[in-house]
C-alpha positions, -999 to 999 in steps of 0.1 A, spaced: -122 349 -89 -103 320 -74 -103 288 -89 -84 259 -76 -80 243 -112 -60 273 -120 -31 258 -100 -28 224 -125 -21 231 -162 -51 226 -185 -35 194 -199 -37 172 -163 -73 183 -163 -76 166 -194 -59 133 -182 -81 130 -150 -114 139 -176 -102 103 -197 -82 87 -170 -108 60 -161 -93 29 -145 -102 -3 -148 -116 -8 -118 -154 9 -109 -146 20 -77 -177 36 -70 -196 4 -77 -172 -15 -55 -177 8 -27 -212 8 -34 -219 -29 -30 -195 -33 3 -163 -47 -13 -135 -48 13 -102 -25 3 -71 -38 13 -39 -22 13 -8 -36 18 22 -16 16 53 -38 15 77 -11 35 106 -6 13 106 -27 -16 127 -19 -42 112 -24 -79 142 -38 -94 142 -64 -69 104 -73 -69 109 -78 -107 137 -96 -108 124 -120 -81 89 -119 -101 105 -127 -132 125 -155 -121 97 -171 -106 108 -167 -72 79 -152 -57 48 -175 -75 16 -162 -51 20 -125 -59 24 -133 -94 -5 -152 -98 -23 -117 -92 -3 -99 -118 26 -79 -131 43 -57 -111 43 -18 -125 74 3 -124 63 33 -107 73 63 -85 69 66 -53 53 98 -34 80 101 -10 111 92 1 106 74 32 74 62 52 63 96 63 57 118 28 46 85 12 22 76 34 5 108 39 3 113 -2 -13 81 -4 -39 84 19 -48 111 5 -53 97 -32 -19 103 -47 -7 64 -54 26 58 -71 24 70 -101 37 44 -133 67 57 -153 61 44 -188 27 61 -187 32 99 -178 3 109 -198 -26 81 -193 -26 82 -156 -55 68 -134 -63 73 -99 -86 49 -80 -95 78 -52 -101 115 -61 -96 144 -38 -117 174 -48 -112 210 -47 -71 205 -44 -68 213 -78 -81 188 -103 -118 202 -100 -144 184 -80 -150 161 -106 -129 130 -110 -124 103 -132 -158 81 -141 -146 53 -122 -128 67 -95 -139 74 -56 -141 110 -55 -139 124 -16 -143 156 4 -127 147 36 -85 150 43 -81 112 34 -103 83 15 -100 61 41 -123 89 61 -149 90 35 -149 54 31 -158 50 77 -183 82 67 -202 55 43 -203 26 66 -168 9 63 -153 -3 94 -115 15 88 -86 -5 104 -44 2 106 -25 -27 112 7 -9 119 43 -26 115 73 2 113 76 27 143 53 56 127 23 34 133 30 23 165 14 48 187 38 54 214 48 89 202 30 118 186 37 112 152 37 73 156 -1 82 166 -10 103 135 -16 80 108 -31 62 132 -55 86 142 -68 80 105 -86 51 110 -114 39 129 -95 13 145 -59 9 151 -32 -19 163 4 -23 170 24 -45 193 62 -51 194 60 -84 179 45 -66 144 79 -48 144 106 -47 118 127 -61 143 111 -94 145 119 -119 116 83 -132 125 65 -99 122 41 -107 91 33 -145 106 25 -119 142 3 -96 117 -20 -127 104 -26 -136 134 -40 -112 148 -56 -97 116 -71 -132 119 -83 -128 149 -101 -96 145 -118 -101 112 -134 -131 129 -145 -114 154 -166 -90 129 -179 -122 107 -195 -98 77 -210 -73 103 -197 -44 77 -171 -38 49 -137 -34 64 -111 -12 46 -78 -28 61 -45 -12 58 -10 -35 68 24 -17 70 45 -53 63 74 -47 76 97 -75 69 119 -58 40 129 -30 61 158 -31 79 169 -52 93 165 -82 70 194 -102 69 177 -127 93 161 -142 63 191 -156 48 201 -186 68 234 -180 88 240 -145 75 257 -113 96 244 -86 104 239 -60 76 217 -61 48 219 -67 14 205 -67 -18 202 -105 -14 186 -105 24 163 -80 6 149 -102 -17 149 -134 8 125 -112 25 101 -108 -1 105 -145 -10 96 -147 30 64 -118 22 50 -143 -11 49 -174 10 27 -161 35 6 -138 16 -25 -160 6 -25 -168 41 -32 -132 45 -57 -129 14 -76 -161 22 -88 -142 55 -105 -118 28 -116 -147 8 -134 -164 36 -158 -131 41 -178 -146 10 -175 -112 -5 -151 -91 -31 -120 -74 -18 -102 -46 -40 -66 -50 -30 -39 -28 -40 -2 -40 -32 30 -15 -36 61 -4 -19 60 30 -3 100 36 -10 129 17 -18 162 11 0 204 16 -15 224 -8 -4 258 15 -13 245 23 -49 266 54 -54 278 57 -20 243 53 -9 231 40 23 189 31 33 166 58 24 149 89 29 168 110 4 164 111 -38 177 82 -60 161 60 -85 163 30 -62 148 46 -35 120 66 -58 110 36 -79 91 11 -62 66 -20 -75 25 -15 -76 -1 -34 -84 -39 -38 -76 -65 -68 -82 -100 -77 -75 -105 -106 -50 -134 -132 -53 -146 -148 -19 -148 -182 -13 -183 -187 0 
């Protein structure tokens, strides 16, 4: 008879059975936390942590270490759909111990997840999660969220509520400060009417991103690359105090979705297999309100 856990060798099933995180989910979802994800489009990991390390980017350190992990995909697309549907980067040190915050069933891994972990039925979390009351929202940056073609309207098409304009495109060295704004705008708007599961494509490490160094040509570098995150941490608790000013907790998970070369053996961007572009920076944190 067929059996879906017959596809995953008997030691993953194991891993998921003690693979509880630290994070209850479930009791999170339960008492209406707010999820926010932010995916920092194309971070690099060995840039995050050296920028981290130096002290360079002090507001995202003040929510943690950064974990070296791999990435889904090799570009926005693959990522992006694996991560909506439960499959986060995964950390490298740990191959063994690993934890997943949201559980597919039946794909697999048996219907039962990890203790702590959001276990769904539908083709992404984020459904489940507007199936139980959230109010799901895409804040798109990077042309396959802008909904002007028929894949830029499939992830999308995922959430309750979508929103792109120009001004939130990679394009624009003012992109993020456009994507507060308006996040700004419409969270106010709902003033605690329901939990909101938010996700922002941030766009302002992809190319181009030699605008944030002061005088600089055209073509990026490693160095424009990591001005841009240093642009990201001095505006993200702008972002995060919108979450704080609810009154109530917010789960937020930060990571890159795929890195970027710079000519690292002869390599150029991304959406092809190197460590640079398949080890990117995650982390996660809970979020006290203000009120």
């Amino acid at each position: 008879m067929y059996n879906s856990m017959d596809e995953v060798p008997v030691s993953l099933h194991a891993s998921i059975d003690t693979g509880d995180g630290e994070f209850d989910m479930n009791t999170l979802i339960s008492n209406n936390a707010h999820i926010l994800f932010i995916v920092l489009d194309s971070l690099r990991y060995d840039i995050a942590l050296q920028e981290q390390t130096a002290g360079n980017t002090p507001n995202l350190n003040h929510y943690g270490q950064w974990t070296k992990c791999e990435a889904a995909g090799n570009f926005t697309w693959p990522s992006h759909h694996a991560m909506y549907s439960g499959f986060m980067p995964k950390p490298i040190d740990d191959t063994v111990n690993q934890t997943m915050l949201f559980f597919p069933k039946d794909i697999g891994l048996g219907r039962k997840g990890p203790k702590n972990a959001f276990a769904f039925d539908d083709a992404t979390w984020i459904k489940s999660l507007e199936n139980k009351g959230y109010q799901t929202i895409c804040i798109g940056g990077v042309s396959f969220f802008n909904n002007r073609s028929g894949m830029g309207k499939v992830f999308p098409s995922m959430f309750k509520e979508s929103y792109w304009h120009p001004r939130f495109a990679c394009t624009v060295k003012e992109s993020m400060d456009n994507q507060i704004h308006y996040i700004q705008k419409i969270m106010a708007e709902r003033a605690g009417s329901q939990p909101v599961m938010m996700y922002i494509n941030i766009d302002t490490i992809h190319y181009p991103n030699h605008f944030y160094v002061e005088g600089a040509a055209p073509g990026d570098t490693v160095e424009t690359h990591a001005a841009a995150l240093r642009h990201i941490d001095a505006r993200i608790d702008g972002l995060l105090n919108i979450f704080r000013q609810t009154g109530g907790e917010t789960f937020v998970i930060v990571c890159s979705d795929h890195g970027t070369c710079y000519g690292e053996d002869g390599k150029y961007f991304h959406s092809f297999n190197h460590p640079i572009v398949n080890t990117v920076p995650y982390m996660h944190f809970l979020l006290s309100g203000n009120h």
